[in-house]
C-alpha positions as CSV (number, residue, x, y, z in Angstrom):
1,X,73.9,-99.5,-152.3
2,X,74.1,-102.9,-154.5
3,X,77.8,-104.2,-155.8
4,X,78.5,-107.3,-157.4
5,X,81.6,-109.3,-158.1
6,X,82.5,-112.9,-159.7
7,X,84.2,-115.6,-157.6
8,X,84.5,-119.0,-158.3
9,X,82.5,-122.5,-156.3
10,X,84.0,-125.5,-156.9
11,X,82.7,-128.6,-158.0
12,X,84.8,-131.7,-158.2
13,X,87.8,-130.3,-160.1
14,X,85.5,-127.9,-162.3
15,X,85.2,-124.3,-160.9
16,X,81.4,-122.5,-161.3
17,X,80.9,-118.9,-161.5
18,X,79.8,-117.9,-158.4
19,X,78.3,-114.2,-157.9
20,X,79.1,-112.3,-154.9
21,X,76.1,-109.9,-154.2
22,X,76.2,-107.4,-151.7
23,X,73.3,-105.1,-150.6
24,X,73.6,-102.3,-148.1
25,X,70.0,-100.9,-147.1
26,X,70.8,-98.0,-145.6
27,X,67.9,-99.2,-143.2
28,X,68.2,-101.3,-139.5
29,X,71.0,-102.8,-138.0
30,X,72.7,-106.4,-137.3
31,X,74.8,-109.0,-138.4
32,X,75.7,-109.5,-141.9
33,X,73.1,-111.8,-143.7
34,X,75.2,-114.6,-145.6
35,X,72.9,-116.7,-148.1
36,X,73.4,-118.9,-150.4
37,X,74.0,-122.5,-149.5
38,X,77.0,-121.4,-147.8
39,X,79.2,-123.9,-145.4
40,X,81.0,-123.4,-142.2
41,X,83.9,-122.0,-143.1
42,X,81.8,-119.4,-146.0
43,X,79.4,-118.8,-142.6
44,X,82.5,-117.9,-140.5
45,X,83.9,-115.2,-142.8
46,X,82.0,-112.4,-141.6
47,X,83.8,-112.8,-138.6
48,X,87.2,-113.1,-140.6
49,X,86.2,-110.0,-142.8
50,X,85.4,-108.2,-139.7
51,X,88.9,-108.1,-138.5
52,X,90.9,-108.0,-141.5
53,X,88.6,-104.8,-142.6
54,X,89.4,-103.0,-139.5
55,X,93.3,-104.3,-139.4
56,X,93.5,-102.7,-143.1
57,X,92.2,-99.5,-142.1
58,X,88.1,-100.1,-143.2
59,X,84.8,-100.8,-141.7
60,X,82.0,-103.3,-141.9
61,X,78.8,-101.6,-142.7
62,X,76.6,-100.6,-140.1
63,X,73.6,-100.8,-141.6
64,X,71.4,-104.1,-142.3
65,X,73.6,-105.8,-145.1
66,X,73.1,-109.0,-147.2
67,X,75.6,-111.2,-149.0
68,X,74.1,-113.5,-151.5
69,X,76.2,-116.5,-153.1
70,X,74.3,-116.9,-156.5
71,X,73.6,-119.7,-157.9
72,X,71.8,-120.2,-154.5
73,X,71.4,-123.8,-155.1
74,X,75.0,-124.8,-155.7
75,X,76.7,-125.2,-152.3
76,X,79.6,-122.9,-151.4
77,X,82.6,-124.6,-149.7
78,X,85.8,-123.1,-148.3
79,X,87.2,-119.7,-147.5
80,X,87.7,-118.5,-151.0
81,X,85.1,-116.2,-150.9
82,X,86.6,-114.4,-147.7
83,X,88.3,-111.6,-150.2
84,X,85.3,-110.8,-152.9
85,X,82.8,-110.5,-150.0
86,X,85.0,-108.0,-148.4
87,X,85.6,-105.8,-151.5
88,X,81.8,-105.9,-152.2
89,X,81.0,-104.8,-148.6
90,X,83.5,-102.2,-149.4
91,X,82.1,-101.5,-152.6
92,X,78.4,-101.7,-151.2
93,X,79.2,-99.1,-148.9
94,X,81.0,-96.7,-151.1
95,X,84.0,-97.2,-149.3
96,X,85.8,-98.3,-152.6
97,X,84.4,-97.0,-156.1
98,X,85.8,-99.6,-158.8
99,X,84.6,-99.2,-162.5
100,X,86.9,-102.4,-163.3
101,X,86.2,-104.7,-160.6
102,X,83.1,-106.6,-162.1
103,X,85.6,-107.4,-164.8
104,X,88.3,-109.8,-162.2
105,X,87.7,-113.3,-160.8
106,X,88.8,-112.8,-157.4
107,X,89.5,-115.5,-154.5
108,X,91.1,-115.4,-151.9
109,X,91.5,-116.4,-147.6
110,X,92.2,-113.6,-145.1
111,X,93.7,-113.8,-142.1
112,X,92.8,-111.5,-139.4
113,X,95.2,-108.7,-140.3
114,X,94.3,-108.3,-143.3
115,X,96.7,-110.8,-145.3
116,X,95.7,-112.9,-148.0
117,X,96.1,-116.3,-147.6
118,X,96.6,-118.9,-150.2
119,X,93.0,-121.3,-151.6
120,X,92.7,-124.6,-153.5
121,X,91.6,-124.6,-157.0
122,X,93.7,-121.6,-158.8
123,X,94.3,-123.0,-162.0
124,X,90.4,-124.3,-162.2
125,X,90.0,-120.2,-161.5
126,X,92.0,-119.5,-164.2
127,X,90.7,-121.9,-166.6
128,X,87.2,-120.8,-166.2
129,X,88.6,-116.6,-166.4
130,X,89.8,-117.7,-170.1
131,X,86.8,-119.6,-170.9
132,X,84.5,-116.9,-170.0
133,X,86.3,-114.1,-171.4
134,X,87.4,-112.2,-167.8
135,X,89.6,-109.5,-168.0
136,X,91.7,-111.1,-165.5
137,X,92.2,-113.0,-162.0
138,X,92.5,-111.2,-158.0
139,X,94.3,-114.5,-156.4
140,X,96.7,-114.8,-153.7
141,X,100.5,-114.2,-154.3
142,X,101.1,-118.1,-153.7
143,X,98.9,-118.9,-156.4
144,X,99.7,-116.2,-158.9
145,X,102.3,-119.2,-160.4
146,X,100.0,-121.8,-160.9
147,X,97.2,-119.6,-161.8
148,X,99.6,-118.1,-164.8
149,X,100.3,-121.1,-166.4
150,X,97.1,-120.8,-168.4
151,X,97.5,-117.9,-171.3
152,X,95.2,-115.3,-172.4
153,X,94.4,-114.3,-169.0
154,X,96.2,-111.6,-166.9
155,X,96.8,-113.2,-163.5
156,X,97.6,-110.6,-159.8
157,X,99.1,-111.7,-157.2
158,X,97.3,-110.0,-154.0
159,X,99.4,-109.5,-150.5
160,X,96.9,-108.1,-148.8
161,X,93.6,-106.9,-148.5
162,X,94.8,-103.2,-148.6
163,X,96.6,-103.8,-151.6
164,X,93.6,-105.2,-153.6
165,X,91.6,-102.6,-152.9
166,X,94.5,-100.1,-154.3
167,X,94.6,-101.7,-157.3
168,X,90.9,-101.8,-158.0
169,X,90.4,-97.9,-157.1
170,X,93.2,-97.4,-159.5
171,X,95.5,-96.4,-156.9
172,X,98.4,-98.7,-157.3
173,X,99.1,-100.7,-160.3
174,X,100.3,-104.4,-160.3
175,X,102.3,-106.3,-163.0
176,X,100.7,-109.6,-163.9
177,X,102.2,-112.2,-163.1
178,X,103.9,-114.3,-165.8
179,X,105.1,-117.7,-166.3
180,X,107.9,-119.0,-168.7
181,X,106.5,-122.3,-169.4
182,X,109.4,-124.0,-171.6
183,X,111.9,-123.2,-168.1
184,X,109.1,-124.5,-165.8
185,X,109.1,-127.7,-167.6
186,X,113.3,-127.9,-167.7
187,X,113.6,-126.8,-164.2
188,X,110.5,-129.3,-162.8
189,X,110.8,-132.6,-165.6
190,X,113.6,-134.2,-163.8
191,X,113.5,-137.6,-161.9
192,X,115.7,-138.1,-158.8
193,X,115.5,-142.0,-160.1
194,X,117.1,-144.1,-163.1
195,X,116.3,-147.8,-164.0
196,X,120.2,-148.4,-163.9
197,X,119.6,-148.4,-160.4
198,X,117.9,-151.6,-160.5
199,X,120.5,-154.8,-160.4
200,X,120.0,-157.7,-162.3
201,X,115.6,-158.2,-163.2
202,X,116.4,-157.4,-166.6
203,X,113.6,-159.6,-167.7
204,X,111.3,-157.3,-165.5
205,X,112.7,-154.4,-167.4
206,X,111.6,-155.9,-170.0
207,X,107.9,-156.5,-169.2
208,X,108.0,-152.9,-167.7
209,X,108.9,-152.0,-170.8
210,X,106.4,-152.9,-172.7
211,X,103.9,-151.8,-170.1
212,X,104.7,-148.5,-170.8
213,X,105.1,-148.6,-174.6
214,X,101.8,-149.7,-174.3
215,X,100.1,-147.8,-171.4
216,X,99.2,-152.1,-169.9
217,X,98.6,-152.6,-166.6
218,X,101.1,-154.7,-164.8
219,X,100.9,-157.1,-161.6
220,X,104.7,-158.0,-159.8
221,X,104.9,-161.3,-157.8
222,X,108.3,-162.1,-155.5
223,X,109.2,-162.5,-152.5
224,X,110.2,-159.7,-149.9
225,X,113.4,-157.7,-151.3
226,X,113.3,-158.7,-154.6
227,X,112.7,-155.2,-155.8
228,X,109.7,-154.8,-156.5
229,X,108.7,-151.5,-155.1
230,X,112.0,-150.1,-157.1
231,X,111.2,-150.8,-160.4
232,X,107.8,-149.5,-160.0
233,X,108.8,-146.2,-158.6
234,X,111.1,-146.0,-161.7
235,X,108.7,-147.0,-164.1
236,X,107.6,-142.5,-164.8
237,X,111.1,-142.1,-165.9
238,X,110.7,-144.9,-168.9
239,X,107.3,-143.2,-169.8
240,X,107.1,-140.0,-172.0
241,X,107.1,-136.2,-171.0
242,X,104.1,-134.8,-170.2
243,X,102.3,-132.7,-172.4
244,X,101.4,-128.9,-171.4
245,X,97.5,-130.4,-171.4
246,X,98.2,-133.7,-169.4
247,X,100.2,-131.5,-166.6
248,X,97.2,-128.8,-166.9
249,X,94.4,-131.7,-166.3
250,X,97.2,-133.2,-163.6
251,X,97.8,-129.8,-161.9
252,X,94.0,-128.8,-161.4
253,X,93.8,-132.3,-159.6
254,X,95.9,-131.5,-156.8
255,X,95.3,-127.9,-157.0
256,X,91.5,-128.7,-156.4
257,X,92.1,-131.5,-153.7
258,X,94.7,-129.1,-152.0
259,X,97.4,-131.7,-152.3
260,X,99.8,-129.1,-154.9
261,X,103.5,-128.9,-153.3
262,X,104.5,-125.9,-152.0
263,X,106.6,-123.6,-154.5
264,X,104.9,-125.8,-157.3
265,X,102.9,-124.0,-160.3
266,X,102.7,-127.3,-162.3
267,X,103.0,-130.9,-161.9
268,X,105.9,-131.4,-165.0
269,X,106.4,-135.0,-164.0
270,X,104.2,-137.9,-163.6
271,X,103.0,-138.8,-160.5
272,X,103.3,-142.0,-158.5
273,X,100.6,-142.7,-156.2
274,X,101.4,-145.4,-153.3
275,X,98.4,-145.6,-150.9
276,X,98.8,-148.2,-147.7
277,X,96.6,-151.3,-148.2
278,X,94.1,-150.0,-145.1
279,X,93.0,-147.2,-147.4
280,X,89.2,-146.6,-147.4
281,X,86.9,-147.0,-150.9
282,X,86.0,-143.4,-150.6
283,X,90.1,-142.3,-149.8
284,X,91.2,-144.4,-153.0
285,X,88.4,-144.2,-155.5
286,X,86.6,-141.0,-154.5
287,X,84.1,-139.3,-152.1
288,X,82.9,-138.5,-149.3
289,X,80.0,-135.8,-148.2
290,X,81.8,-132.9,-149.9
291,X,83.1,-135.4,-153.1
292,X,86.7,-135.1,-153.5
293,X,89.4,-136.9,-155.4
294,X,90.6,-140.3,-154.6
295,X,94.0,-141.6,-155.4
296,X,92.8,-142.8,-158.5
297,X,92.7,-139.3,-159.8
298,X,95.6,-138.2,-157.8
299,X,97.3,-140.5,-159.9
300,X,95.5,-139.0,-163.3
301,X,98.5,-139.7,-166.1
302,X,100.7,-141.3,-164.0
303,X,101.6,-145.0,-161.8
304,X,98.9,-146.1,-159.1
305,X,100.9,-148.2,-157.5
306,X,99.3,-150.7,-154.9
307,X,102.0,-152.8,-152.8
308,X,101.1,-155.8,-150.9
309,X,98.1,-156.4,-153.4
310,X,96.1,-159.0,-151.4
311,X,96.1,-156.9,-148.4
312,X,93.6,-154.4,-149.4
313,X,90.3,-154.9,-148.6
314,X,88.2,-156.7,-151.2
315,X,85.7,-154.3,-151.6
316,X,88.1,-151.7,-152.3
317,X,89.5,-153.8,-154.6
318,X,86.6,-154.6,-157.0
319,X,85.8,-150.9,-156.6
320,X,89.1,-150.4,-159.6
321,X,87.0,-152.6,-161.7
322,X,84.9,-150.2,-163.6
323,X,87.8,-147.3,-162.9
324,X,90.3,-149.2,-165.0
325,X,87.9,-149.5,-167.8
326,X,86.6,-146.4,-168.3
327,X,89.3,-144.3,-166.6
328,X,86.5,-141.9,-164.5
329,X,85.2,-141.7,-161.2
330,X,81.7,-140.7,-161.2
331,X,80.7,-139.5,-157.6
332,X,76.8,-139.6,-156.9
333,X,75.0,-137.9,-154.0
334,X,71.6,-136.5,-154.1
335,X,72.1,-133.1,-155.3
336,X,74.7,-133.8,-157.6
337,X,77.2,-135.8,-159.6
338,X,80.9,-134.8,-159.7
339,X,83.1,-136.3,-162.2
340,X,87.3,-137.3,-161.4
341,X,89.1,-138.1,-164.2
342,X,91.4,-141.2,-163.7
343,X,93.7,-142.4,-166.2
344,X,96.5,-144.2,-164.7
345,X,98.6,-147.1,-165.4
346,X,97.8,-149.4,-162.9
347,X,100.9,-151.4,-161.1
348,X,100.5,-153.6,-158.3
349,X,102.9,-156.0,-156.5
350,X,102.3,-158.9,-154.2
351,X,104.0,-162.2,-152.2
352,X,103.3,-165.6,-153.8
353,X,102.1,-166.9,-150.4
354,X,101.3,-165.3,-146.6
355,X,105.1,-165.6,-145.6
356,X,106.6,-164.4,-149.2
357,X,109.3,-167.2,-149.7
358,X,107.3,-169.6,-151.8
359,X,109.1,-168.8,-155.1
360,X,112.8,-167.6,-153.0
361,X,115.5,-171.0,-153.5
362,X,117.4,-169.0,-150.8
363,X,114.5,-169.6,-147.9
364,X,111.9,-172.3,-146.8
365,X,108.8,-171.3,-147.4
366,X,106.1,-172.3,-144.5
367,X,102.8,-172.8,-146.1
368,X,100.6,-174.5,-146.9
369,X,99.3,-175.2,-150.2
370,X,95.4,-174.6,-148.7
371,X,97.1,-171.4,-147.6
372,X,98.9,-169.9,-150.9
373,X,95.5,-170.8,-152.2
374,X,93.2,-168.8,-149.9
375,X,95.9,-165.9,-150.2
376,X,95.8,-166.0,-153.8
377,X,91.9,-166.0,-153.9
378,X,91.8,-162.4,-152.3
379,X,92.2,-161.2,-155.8
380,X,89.7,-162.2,-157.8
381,X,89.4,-163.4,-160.8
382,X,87.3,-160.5,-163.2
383,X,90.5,-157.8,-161.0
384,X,92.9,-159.9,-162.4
385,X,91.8,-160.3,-166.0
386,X,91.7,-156.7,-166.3
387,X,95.2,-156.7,-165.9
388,X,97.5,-156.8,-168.8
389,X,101.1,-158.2,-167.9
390,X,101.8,-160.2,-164.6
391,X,105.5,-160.7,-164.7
392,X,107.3,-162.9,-161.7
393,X,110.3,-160.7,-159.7
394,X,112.8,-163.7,-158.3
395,X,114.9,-162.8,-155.5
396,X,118.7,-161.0,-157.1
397,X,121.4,-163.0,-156.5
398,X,124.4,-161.8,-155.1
399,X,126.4,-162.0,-158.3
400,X,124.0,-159.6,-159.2
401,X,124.0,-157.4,-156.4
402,X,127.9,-156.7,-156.3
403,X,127.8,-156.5,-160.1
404,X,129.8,-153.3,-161.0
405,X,128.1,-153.1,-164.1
406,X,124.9,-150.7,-164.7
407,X,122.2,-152.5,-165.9
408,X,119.6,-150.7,-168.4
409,X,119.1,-146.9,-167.8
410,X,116.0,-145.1,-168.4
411,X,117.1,-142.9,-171.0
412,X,117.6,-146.2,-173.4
413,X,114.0,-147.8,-171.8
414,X,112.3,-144.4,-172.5
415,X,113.9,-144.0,-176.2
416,X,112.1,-147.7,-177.5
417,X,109.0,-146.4,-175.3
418,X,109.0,-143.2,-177.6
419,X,109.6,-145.2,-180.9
420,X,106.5,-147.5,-180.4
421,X,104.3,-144.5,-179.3
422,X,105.4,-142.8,-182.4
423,X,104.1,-146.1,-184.2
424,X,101.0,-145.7,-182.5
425,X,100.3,-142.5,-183.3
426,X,100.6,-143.0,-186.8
427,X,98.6,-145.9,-186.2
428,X,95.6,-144.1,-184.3
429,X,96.2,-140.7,-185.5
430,X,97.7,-137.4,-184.4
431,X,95.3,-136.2,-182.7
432,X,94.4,-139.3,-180.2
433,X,95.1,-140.2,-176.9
434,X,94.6,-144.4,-177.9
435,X,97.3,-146.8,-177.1
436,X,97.7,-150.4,-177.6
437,X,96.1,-151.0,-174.2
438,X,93.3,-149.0,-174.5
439,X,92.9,-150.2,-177.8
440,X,88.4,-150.8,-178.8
441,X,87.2,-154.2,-179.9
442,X,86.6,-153.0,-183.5
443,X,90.2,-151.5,-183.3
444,X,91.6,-155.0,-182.1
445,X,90.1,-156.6,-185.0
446,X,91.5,-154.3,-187.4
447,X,95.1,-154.0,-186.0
448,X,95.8,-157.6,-184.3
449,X,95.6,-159.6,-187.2
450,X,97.7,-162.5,-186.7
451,X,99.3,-165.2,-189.1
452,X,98.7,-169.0,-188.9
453,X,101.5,-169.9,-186.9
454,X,100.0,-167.3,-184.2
455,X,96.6,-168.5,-184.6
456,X,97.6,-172.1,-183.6
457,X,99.6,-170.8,-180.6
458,X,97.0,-168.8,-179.4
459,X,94.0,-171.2,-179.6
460,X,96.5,-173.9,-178.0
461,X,96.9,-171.1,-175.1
462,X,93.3,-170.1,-174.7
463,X,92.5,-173.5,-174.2
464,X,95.6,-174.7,-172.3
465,X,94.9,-171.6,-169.9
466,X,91.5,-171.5,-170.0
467,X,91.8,-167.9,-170.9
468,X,88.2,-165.8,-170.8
469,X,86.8,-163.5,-174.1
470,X,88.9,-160.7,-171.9
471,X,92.4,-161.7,-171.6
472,X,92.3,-163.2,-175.2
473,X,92.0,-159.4,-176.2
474,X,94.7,-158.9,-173.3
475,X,96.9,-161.1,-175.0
476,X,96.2,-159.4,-178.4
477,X,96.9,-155.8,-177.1
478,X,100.1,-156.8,-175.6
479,X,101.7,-158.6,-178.8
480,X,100.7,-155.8,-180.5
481,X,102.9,-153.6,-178.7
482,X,105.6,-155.9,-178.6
483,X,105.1,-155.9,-182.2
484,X,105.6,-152.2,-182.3
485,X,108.6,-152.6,-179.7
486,X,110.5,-154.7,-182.5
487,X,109.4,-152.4,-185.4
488,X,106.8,-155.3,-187.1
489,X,104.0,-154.4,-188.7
490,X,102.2,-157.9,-188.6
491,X,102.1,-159.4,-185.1
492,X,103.8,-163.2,-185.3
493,X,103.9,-166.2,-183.5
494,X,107.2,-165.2,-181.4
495,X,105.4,-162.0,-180.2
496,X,102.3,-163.5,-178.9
497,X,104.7,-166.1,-177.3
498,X,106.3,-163.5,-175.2
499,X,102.6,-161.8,-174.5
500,X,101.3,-165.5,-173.3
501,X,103.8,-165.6,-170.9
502,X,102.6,-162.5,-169.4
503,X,99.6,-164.3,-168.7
504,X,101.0,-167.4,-166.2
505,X,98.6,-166.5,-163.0
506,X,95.5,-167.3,-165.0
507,X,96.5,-170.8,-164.6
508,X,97.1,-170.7,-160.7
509,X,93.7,-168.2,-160.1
């Protein structure tokens, strides 16, 4: 007998309809056939199904079988398939009659007695159930959750391998699982940080402030302990809420990559990304035989934060070049192309020389100028153009440290932040994702126009500074939002003033 099902091979992020096709002759007698372009861990289910068919009470066929994966060109990866194959052997062999069962997308691991055990890429399931008008999803009770989150798609939450094939025959009915998104979002939008924790570097707050108001990125420079890493972890809580999209496209990152935290159906804040500075180009950017997301896309809608700046290894380094402009990751190999989105605000921090004190009053610093030159050269020049705001982090005096007083709090950073998004969406329209800092050249020309006054100070700066075609727009996009940070329509001369000194490293690099 024949019996098909629908799974799911993922690509990337993007799940694929796979086919599960199951033939039982009748005729001869062996090991299950798998084909398909199947991988290890596909190839080793038939000894998985095995015992988790006769642990639940069933049999493998005895008779010459043969699973195809279709598409047979698309390879199959992972142990998702370990459930449909098992209910189509079951099927195939009339030990389960289903007139419902071509209608479910079903995945899912088994262990050896029979359990179903949880896979990566549920809510890619789900969003391709909805898109191709499935009745509704077979998934492991883990990912029932995080499968549910996407509406107009009834979502089952499978124990076992037993009670799968109950609900199939029509033998036991199951409540789909549901998900009260407004609660998810109150219970999970909450950050266990506040700016207010921060003493003194209100001037930082500042520049982090309009970072965010304008989605720039930002490079910190200080010495050791000057806080550095603090105000970047804290700089989520200044930006605003993500939407129900944002934390779908979020989600199916980690969900795909197998990086979602336990008990978690939806990434409802944004995420903060802090790789060492040994990483690998394939571990930060993307790759690898099987392509799979780097920390760029890990960090999709949230802070990629790189500490220690200079340490990372230069080729890794350039390799954010064409990722910070055109926030993707394309991923070539020879039978394919995967796409990672990867739009993240970019924050990085760094020393001002090998041993950190050049810029402290409080310690000697013990290098040379050959050295801070040489360190300062590990970055180079086209990296740092494409970054909007460097800002310098001084070491906090005491006075500030044992200060009783609460500096700025998030909750006042994030109200402005709101306000001069709100501006920008008026600006851009409704309906688009643009910010200052993303902001086209024909869109520059139209919104940047400056008066005389600014038009002096900025030739004076582009040729004091020897500022390149790119960080003139830089410097454009940033007074802009400072503009929109202090409620002006026209950008003026004391706005671009504040956005030049955001650029003070082009001098030194």
């Amino acid at each position: 007998m024949f019996a098909r099902l629908h799974s799911m091979a993922l690509a990337g992020i993007e799940a694929k309809p796979c086919d599960i096709e199951v033939d039982v002759s009748g005729r001869g007698f062996g090991v299950p056939t798998l084909v398909g372009l199947p991988d290890s861990a596909v190839k080793e289910s038939i000894d998985r199904i095995r015992s988790a068919l006769s642990n639940s009470g069933f049999s493998l066929p005895r008779t010459r079988t043969t699973i195809n994966l279709a598409p047979a060109d698309t390879r199959k990866e992972g142990p998702a398939f370990d459930l449909p194959i098992a209910i189509g052997l079951l099927m195939a062999d009339d030990q389960l009659r289903s007139e419902t069962a071509e209608q479910y997308l079903i995945a899912g691991e088994l262990a050896l007695d029979g359990r179903v055990r949880a896979i990566k890429g549920a809510l890619s399931l789900a969003l391709l159930g909805r898109q191709n008008g499935f009745r509704g999803l077979l998934v492991p009770r883990e990912n029932a959750e995080e499968a549910a989150v996407v509406d107009d798609v009834e979502v089952y939450g499978i124990d076992s391998l037993a009670q799968a094939v109950g609900f199939l025959a029509g033998q036991l009915p199951l409540e789909p699982t549901t998900v009260d998104l407004p609660a998810l979002f109150d219970r999970c939008a909450r950050y266990d940080v506040d700016f207010s924790d921060v003493r003194g570097q209100e001037h930082v707050k500042r520049a982090l402030l309009v970072a965010a108001a304008g989605r720039h990125n930002v490079l910190m420079i200080g010495p050791p302990g000057a806080g550095k890493t603090m105000l970047a972890k804290r700089l989520p809580t200044i930006l605003p809420p993500l939407s129900l999209q944002e934390a779908l496209e979020t989600t199916r990152i980690y969900s795909a990559s197998g990086k979602l935290p336990a008990r978690t159906s939806l990434m409802a804040t944004r995420p903060v990304r802090q790789p060492h500075h040994s990483i690998s180009m394939p571990a930060l950017v993307g790759g690898g035989t099987i392509p799979q997301a780097g920390e760029v896309s890990l960090a999709h809608h949230g802070i990629l934060f790189l500490d220690e700046f200079p340490e990372f290894s230069r080729s890794v380094l350039e390799s954010l070049r064409q990722v910070i402009e055109d926030h993707v990751v394309t991923v070539s190999r020879a039978h394919s192309a995967v796409d990672f989105p990867a739009d993240f605000m970019l924050v990085a921090a760094m020393n001002p020389c090998p041993c950190g004190y050049f810029t402290d009053p409080r310690r000697p610093c013990k290098c040379s100028a050959p050295q801070i030159d040489r360190y300062l050269a590990r970055i180079s020049g086209p990296l740092m153009e494409r970054i909007d705001i460097h800002i310098e982090v001084p070491a906090v005096p005491i006075s500030a440290l044992r200060d009783r007083q609460s500096g700025t709090d998030s909750a006042t950073m994030r109200a402005e932040v709101q306000r001069a998004l709100d501006i920008q969406r008026r600006r851009f329209g409704p309906d688009s994702t643009t910010t200052n800092g993303r902001m086209t050249p024909r869109q520059l020309r139209k919104y940047c126009q400056i008066d005389a006054d600014g038009e002096r100070l900025l030739r004076q700066a582009v040729s004091e500074l020897g500022l390149s075609a790119r960080a003139h727009d830089k410097v454009l996009r940033v007074a802009r939002t400072i503009a929109d940070l202090a409620g002006q329509e026209h950008i003026s001369a004391i706005h671009l003033s504040e956005a030049i000194q955001y650029r003070r490293l082009d001098r030194s690099l």
